[in-house]
VMD Tcl script that builds the backbone (N, CA, C; Angstrom):
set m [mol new atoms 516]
animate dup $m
set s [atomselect $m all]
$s set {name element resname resid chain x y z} {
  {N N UNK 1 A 13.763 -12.502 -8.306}
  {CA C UNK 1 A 14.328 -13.352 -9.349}
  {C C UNK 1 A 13.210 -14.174 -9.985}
  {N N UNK 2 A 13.457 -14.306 -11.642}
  {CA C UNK 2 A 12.511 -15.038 -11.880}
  {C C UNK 2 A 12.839 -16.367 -12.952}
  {N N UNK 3 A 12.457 -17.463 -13.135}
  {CA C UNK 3 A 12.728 -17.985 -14.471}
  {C C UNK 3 A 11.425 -18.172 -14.782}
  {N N UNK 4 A 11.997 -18.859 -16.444}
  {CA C UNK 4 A 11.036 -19.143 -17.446}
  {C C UNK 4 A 11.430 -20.733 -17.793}
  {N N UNK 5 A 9.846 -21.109 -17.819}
  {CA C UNK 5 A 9.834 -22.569 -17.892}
  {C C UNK 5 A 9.113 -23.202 -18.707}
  {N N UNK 6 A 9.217 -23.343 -19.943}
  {CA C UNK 6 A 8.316 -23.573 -21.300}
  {C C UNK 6 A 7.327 -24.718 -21.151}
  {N N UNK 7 A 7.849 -25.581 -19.660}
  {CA C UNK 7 A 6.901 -26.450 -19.138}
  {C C UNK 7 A 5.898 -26.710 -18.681}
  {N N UNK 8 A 5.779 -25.510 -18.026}
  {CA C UNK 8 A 4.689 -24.941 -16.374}
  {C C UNK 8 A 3.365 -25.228 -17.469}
  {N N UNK 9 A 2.629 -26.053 -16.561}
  {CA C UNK 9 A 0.805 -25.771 -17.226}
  {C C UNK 9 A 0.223 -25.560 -15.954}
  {N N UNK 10 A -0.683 -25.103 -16.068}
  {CA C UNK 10 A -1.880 -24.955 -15.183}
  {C C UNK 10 A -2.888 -25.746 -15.368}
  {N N UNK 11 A -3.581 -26.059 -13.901}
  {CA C UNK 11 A -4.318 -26.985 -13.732}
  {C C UNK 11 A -5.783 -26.765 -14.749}
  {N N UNK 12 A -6.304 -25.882 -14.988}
  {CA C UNK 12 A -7.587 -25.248 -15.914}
  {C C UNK 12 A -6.938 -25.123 -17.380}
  {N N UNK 13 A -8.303 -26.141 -18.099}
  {CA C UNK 13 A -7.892 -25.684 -19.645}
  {C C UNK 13 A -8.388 -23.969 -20.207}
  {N N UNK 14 A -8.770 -23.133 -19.963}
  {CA C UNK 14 A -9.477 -22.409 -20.285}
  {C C UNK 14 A -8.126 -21.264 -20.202}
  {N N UNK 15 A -6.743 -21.269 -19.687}
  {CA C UNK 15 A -5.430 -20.818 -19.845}
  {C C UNK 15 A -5.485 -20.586 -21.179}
  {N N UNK 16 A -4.494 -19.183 -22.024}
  {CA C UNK 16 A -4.278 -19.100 -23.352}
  {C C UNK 16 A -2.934 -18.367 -22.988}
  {N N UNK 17 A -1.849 -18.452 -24.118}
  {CA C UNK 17 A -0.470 -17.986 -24.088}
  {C C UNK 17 A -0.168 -18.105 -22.501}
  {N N UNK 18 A 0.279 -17.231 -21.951}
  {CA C UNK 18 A 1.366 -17.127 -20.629}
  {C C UNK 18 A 0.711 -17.758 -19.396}
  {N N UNK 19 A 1.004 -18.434 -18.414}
  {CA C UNK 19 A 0.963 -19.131 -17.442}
  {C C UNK 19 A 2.031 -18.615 -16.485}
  {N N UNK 20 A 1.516 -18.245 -15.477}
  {CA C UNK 20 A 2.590 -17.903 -14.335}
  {C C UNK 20 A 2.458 -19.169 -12.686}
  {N N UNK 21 A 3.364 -18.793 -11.993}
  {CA C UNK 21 A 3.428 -19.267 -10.741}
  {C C UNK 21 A 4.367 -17.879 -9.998}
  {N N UNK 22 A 3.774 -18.352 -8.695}
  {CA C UNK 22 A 4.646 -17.820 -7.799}
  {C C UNK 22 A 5.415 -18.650 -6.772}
  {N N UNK 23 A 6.221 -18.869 -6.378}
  {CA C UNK 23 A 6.604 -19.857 -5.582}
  {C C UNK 23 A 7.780 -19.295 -4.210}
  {N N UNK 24 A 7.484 -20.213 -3.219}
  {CA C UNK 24 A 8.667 -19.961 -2.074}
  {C C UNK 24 A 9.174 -20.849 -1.848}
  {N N UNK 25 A 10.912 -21.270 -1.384}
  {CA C UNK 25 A 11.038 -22.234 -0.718}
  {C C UNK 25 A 11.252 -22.224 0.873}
  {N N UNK 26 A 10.768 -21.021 1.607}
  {CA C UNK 26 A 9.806 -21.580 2.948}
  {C C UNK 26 A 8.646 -22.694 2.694}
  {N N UNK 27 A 8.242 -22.944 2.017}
  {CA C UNK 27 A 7.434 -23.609 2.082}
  {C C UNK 27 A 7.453 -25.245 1.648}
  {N N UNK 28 A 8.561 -25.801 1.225}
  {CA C UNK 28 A 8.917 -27.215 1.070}
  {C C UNK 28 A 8.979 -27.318 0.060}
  {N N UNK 29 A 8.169 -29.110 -0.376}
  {CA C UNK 29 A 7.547 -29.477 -1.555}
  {C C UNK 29 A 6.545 -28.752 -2.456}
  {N N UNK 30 A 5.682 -28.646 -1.748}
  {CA C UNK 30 A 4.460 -27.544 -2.584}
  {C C UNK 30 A 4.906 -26.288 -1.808}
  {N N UNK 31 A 5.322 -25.510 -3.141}
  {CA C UNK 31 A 6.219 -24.322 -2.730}
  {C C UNK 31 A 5.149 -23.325 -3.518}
  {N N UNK 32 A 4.062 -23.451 -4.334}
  {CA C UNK 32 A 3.269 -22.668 -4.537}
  {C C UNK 32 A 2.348 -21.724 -3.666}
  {N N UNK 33 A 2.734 -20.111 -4.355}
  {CA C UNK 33 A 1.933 -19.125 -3.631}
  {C C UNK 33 A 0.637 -18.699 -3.948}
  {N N UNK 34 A 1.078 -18.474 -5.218}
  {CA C UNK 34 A -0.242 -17.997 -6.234}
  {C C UNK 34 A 0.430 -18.678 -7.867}
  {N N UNK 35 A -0.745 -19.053 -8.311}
  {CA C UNK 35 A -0.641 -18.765 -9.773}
  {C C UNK 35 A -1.567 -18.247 -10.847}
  {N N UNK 36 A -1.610 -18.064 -12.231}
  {CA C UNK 36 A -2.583 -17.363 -13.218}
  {C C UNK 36 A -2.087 -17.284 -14.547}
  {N N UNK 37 A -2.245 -16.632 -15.214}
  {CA C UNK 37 A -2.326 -16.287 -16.592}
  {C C UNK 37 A -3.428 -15.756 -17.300}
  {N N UNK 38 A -3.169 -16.203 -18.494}
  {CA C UNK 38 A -3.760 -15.165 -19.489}
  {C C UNK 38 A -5.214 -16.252 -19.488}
  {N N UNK 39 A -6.586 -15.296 -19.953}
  {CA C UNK 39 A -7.186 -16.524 -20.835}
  {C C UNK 39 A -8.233 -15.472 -21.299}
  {N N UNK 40 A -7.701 -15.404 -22.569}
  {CA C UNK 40 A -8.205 -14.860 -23.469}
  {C C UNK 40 A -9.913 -15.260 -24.105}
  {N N UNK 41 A -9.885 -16.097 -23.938}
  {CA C UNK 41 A -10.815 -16.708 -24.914}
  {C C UNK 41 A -11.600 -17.672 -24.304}
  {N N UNK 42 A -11.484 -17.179 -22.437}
  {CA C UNK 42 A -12.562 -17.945 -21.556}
  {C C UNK 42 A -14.209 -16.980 -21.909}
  {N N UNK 43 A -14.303 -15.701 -21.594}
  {CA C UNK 43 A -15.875 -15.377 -21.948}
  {C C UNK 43 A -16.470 -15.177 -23.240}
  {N N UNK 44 A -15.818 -15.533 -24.555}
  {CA C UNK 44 A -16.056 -16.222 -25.532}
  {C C UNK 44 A -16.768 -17.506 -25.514}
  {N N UNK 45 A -15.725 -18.671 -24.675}
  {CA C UNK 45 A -16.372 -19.881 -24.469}
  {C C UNK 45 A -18.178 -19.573 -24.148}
  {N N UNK 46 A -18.350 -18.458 -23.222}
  {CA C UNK 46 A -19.147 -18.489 -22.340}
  {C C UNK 46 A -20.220 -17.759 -22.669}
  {N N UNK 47 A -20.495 -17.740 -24.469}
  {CA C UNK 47 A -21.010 -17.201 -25.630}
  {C C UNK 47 A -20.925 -15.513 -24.989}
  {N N UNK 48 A -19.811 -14.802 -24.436}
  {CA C UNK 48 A -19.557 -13.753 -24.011}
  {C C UNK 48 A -18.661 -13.000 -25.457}
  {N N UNK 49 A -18.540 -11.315 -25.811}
  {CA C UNK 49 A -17.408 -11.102 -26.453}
  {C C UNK 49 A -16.659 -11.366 -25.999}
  {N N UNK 50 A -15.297 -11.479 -27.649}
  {CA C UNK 50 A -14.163 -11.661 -27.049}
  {C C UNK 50 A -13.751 -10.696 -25.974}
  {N N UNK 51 A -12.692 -11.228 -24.814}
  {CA C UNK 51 A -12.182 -10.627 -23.996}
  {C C UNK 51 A -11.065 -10.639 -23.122}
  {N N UNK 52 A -9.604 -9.982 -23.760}
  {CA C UNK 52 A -8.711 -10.442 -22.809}
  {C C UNK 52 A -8.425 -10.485 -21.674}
  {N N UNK 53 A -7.723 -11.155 -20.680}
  {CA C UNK 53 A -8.019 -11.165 -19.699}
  {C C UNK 53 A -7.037 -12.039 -19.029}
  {N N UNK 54 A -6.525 -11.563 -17.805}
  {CA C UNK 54 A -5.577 -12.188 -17.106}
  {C C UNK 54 A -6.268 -12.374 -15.861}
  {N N UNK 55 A -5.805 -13.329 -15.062}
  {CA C UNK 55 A -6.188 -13.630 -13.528}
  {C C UNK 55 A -5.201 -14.365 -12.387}
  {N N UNK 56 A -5.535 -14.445 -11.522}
  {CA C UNK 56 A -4.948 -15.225 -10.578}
  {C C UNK 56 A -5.355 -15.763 -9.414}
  {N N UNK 57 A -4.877 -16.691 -8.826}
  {CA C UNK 57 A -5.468 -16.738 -7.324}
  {C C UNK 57 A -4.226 -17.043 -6.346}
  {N N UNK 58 A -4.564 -16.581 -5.159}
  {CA C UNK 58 A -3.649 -16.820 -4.161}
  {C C UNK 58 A -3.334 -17.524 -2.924}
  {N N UNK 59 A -2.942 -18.372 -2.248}
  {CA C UNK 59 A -3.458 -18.980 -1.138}
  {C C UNK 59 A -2.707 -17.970 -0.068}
  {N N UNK 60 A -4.105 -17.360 0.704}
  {CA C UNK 60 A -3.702 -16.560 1.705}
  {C C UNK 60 A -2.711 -17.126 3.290}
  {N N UNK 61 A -3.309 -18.530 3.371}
  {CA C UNK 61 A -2.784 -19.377 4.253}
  {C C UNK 61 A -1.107 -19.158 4.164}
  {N N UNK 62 A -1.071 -19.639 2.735}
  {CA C UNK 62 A 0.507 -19.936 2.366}
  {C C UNK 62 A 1.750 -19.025 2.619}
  {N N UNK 63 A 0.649 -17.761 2.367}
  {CA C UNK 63 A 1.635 -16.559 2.049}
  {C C UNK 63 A 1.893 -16.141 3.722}
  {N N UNK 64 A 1.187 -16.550 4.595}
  {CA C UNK 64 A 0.710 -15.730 6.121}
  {C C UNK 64 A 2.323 -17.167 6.559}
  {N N UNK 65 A 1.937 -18.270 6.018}
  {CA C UNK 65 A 2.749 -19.187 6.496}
  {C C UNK 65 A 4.701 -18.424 5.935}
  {N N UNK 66 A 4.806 -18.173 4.776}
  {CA C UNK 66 A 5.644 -17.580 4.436}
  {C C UNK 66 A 6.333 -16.641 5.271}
  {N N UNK 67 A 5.333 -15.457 5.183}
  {CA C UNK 67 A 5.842 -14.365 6.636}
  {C C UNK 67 A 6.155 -14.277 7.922}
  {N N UNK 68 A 5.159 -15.429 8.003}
  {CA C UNK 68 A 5.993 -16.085 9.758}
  {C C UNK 68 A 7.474 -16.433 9.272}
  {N N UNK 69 A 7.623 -17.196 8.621}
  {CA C UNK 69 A 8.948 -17.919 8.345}
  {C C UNK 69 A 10.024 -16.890 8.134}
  {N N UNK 70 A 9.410 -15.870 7.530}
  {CA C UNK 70 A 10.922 -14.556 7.020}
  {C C UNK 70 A 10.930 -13.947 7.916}
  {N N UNK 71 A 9.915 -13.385 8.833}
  {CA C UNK 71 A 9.924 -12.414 9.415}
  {C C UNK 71 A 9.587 -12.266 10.855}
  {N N UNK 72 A 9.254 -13.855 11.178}
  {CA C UNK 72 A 8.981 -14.154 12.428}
  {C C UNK 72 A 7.460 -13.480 12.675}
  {N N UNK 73 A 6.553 -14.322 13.443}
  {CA C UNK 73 A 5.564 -14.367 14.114}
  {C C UNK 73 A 4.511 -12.324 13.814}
  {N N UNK 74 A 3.726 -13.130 13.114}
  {CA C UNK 74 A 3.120 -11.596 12.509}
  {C C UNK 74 A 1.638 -11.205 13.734}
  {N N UNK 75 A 2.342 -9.914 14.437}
  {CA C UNK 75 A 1.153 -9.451 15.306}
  {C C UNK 75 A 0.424 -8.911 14.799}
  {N N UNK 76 A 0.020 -8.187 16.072}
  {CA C UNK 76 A -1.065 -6.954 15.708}
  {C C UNK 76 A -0.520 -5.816 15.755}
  {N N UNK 77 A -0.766 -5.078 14.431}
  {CA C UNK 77 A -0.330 -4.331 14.232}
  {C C UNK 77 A -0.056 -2.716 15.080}
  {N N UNK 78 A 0.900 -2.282 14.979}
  {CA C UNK 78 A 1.149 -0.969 16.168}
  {C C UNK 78 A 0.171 0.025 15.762}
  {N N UNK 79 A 0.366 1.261 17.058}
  {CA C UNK 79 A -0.356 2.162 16.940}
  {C C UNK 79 A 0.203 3.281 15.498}
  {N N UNK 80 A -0.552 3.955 15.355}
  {CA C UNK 80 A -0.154 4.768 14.139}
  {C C UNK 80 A -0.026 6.314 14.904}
  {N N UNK 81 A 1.330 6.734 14.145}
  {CA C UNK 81 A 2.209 8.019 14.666}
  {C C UNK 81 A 2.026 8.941 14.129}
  {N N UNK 82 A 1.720 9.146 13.115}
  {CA C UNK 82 A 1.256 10.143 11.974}
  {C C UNK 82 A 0.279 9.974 11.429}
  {N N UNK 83 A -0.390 11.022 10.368}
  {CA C UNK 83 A -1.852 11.002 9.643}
  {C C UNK 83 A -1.094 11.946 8.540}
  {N N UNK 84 A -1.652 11.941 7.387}
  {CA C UNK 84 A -1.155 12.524 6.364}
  {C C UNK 84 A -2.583 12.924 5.857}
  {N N UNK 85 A -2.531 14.308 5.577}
  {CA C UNK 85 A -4.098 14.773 5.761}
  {C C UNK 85 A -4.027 16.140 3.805}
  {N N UNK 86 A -4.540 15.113 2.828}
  {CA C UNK 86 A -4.604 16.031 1.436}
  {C C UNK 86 A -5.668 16.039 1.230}
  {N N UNK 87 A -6.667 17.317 1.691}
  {CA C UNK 87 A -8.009 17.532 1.017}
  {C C UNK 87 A -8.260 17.918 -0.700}
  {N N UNK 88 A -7.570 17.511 -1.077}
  {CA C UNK 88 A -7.745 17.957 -2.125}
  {C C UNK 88 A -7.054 16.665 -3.626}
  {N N UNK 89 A -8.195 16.682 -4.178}
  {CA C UNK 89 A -7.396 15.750 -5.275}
  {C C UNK 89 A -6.410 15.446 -5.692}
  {N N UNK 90 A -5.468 17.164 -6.348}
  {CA C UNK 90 A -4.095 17.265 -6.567}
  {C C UNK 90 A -3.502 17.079 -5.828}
  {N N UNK 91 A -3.563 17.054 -3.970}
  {CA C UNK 91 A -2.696 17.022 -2.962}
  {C C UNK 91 A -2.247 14.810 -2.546}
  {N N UNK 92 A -3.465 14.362 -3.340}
  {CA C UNK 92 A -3.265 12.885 -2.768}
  {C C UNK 92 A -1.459 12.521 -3.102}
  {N N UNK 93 A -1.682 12.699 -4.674}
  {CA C UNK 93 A -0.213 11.861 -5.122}
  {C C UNK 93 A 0.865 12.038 -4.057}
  {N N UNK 94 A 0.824 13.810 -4.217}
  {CA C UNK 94 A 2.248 13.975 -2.701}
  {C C UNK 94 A 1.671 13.760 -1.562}
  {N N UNK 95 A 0.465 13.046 -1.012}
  {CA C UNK 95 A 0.392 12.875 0.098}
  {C C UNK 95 A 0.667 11.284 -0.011}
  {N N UNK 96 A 0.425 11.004 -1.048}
  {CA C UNK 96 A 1.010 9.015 -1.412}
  {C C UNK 96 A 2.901 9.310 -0.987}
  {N N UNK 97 A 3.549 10.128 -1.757}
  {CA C UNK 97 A 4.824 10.195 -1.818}
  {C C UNK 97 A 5.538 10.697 -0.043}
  {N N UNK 98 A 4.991 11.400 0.599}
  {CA C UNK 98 A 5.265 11.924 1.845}
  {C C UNK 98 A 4.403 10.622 2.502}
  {N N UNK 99 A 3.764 10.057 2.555}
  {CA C UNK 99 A 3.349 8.775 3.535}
  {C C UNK 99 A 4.248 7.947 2.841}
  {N N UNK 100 A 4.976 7.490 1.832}
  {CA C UNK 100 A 6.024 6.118 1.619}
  {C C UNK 100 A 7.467 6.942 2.631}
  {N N UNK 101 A 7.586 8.427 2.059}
  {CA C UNK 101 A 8.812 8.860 2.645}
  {C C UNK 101 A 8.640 8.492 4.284}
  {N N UNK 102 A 7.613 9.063 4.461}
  {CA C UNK 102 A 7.810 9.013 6.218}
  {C C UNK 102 A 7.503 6.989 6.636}
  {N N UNK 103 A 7.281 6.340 5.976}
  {CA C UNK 103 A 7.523 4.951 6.532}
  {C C UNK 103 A 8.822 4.795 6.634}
  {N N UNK 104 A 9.381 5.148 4.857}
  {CA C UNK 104 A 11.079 4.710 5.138}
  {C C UNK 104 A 11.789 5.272 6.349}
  {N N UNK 105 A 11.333 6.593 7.202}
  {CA C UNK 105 A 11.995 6.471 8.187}
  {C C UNK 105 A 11.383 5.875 9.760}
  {N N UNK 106 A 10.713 5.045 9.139}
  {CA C UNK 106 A 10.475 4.190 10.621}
  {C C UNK 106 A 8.685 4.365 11.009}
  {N N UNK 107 A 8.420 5.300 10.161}
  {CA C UNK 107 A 6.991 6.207 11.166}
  {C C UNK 107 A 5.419 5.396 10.712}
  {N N UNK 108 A 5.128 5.249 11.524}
  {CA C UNK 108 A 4.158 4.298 11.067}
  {C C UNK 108 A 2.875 5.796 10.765}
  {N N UNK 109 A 2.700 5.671 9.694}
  {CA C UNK 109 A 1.504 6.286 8.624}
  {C C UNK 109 A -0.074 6.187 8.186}
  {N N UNK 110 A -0.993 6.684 8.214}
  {CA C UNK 110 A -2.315 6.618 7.875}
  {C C UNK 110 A -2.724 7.125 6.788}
  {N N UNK 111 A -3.719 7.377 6.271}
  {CA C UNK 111 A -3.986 8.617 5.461}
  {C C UNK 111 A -5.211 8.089 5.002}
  {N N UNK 112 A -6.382 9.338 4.570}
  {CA C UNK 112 A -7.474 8.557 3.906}
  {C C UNK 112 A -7.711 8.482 2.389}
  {N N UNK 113 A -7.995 7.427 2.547}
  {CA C UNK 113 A -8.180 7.087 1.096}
  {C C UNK 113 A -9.655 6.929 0.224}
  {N N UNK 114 A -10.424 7.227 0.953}
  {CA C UNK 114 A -11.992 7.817 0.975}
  {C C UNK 114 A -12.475 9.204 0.187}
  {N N UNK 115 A -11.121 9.703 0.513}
  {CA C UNK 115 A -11.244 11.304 -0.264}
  {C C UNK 115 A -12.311 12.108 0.538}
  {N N UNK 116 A -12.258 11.977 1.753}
  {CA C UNK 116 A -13.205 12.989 3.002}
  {C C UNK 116 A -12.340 14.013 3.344}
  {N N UNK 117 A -13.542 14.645 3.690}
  {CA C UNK 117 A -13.170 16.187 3.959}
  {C C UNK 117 A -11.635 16.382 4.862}
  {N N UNK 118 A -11.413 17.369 4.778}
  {CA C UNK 118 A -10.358 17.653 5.682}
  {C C UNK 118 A -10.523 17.855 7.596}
  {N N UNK 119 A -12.346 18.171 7.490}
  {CA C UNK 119 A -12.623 17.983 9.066}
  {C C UNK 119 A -12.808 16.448 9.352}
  {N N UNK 120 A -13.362 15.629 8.149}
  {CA C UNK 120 A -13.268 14.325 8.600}
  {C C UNK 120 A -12.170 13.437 8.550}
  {N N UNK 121 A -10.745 14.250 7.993}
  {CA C UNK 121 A -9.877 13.444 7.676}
  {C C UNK 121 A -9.490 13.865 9.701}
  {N N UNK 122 A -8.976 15.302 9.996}
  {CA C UNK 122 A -8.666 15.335 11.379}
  {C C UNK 122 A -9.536 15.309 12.460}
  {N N UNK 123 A -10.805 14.452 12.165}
  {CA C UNK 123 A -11.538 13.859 13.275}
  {C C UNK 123 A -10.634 12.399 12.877}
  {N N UNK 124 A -10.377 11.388 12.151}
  {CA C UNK 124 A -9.720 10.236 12.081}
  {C C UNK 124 A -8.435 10.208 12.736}
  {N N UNK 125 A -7.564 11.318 12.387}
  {CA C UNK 125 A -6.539 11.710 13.209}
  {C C UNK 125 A -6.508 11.219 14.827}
  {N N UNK 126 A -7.901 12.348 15.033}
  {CA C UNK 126 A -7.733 12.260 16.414}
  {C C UNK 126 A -8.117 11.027 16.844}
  {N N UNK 127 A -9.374 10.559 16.571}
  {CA C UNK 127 A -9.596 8.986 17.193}
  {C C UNK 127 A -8.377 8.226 16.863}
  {N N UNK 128 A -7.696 8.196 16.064}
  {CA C UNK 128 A -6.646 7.166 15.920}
  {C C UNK 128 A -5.011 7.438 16.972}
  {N N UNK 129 A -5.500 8.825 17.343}
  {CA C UNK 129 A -4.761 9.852 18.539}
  {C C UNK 129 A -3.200 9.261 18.016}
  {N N UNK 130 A -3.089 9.901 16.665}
  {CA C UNK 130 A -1.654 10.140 16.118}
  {C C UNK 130 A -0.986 11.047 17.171}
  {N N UNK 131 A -0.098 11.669 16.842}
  {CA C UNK 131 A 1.306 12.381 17.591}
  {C C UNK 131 A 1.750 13.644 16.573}
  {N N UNK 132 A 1.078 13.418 15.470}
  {CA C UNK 132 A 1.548 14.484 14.015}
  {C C UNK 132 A 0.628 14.251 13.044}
  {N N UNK 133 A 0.512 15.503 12.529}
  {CA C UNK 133 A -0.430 15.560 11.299}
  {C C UNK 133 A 0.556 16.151 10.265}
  {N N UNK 134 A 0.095 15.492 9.313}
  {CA C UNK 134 A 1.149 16.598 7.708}
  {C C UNK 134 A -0.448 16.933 6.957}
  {N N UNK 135 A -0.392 18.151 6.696}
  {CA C UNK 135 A -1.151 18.378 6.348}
  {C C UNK 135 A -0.802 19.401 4.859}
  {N N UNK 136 A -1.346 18.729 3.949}
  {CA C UNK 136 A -1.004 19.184 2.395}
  {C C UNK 136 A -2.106 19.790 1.599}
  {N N UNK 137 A -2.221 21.278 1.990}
  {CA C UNK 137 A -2.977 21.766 1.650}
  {C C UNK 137 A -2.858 22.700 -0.136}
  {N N UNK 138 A -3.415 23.275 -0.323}
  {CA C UNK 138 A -3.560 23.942 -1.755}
  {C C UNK 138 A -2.041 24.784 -1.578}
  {N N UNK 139 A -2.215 25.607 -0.328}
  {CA C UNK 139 A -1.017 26.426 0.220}
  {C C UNK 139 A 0.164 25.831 -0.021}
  {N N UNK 140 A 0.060 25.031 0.616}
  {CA C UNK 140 A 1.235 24.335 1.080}
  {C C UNK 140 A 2.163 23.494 -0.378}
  {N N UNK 141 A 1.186 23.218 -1.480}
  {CA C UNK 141 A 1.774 22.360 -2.454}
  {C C UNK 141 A 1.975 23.595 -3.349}
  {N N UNK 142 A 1.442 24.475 -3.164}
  {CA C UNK 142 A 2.228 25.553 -4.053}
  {C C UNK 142 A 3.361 26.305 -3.830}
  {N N UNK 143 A 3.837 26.291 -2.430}
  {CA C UNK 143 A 4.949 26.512 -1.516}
  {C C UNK 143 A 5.954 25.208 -1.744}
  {N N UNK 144 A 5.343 24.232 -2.067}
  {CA C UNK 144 A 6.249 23.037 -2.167}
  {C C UNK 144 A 6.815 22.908 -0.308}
  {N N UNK 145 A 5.986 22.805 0.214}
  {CA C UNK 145 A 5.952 22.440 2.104}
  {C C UNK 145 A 4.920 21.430 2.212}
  {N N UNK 146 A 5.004 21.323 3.825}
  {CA C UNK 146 A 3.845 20.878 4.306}
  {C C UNK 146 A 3.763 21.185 6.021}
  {N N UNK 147 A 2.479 21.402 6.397}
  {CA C UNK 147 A 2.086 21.864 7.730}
  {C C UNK 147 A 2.052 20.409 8.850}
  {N N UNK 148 A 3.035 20.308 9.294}
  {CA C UNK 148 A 3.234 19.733 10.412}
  {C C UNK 148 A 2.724 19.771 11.812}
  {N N UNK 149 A 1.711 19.313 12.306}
  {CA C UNK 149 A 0.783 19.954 13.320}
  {C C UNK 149 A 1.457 18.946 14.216}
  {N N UNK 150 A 1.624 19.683 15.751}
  {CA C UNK 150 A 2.017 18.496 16.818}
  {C C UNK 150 A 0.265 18.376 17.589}
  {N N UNK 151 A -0.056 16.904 17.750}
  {CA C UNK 151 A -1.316 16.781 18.043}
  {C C UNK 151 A -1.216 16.944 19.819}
  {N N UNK 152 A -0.082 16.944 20.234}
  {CA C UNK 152 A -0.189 16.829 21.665}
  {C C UNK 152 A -0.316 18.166 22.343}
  {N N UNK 153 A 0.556 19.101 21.410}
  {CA C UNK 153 A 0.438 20.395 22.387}
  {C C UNK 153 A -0.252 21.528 21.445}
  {N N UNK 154 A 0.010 21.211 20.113}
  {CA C UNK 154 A -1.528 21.740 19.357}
  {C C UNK 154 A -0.600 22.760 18.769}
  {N N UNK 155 A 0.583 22.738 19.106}
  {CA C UNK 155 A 2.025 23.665 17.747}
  {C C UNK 155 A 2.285 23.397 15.976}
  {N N UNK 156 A 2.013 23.940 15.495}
  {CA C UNK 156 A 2.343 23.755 14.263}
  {C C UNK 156 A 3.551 24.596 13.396}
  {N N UNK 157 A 4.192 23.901 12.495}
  {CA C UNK 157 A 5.103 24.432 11.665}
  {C C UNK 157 A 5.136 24.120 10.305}
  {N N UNK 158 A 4.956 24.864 9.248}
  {CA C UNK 158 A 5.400 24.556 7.692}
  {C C UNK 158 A 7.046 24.215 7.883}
  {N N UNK 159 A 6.790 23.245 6.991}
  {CA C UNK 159 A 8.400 22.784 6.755}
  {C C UNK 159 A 8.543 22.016 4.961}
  {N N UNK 160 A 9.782 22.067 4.464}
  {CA C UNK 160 A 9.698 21.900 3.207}
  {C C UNK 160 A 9.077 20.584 2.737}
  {N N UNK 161 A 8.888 20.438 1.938}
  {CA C UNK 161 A 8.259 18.650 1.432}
  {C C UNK 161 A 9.270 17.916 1.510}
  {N N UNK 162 A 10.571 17.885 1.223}
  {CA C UNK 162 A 11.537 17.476 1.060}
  {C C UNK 162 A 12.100 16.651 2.541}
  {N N UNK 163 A 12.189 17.808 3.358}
  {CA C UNK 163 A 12.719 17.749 4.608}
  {C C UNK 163 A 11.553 17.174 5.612}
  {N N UNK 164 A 10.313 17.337 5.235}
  {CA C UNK 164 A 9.292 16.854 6.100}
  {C C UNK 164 A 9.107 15.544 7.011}
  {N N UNK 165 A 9.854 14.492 6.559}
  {CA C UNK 165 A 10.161 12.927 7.061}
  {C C UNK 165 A 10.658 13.218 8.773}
  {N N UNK 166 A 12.171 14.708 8.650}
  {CA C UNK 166 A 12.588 14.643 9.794}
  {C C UNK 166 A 11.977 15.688 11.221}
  {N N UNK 167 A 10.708 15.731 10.545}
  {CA C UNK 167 A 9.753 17.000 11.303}
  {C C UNK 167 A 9.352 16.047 12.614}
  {N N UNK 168 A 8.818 14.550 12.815}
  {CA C UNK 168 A 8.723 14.605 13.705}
  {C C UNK 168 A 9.928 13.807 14.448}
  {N N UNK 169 A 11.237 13.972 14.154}
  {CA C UNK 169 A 11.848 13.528 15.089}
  {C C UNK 169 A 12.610 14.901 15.878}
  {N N UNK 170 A 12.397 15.731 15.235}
  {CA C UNK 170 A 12.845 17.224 15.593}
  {C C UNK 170 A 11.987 17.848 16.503}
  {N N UNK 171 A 10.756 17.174 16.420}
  {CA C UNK 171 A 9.605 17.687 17.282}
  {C C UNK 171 A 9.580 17.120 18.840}
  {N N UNK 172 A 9.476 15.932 18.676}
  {CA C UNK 172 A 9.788 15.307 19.660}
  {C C UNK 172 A 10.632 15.413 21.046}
}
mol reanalyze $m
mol bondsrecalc $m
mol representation Tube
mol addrep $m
């Protein structure tokens, strides 16, 4: 939810048109998270070309204070169950879309984002000693699948892209 408040200024003159905030009320009185805006016509000042330009800043404190409050006491994070492994440029996007699918069902996800090889993506695998690999190869995205490797007993199966989320609870 958001409103608009023809009031809001920001603390810096160097602001032009829009001014934002973010705000919580976990957090009391000073309920600010982040704020920013536009400022067009700061590296001008700064005998720079013109240059539009938006920014912001955030207080990391605030926001960490926030998440305790919604979500209770933030650990360390769990081990990771899967690796999502696309050597290949065209393969990232559906390997972006098959790592959001497989969170929504619970699975905690990796993947590299380095753009390394496919032997260095399943050397990461293994040190990180996942339980499943999806692996989205040239094959496989032209099949519209993906290769499901079990890392424990070293079995693998193509299964559709679609259906792939419930590969490792079927495996299991």
């Amino acid at each position: 939810a958001f409103s608009i408040d023809p009031y809001l200024v920001r603390g810096l003159d160097y602001y032009s048109r829009t001014v934002f905030e973010v705000s919580s009320d976990a957090l009391g009185a000073q309920d600010s998270l982040c704020g920013g805006g536009r400022y067009d016509y700061l590296i001008g000042q700064l005998d720079g070309p013109p240059t539009p330009a938006v920014g912001f800043a955030a207080g990391v404190e605030r926001v960490l204070i926030v998440l305790d409050k919604l979500r209770g006491e933030v650990g360390e994070p769990g081990r990771v169950n899967a690796y999502v492994i696309a050597p290949s440029p065209q393969a990232r996007a559906h390997a972006f879309q098959l790592a959001q699918k497989l969170r929504g069902e619970g699975i905690r996800v990796s993947m590299d984002l380095q753009q390394r090889s496919f032997k260095a993506q399943m050397r990461e695998a293994n040190r990180l000693k996942v339980e499943q690999v999806y692996i989205l190869g040239d094959e496989e995205l032209l099949a519209g699948e993906v290769t499901v490797k079990n890392m424990v007993d070293g079995t693998q199966q193509r299964v559709s892209f679609v259906t792939a989320a419930g590969a490792v609870s079927a495996q299991e």
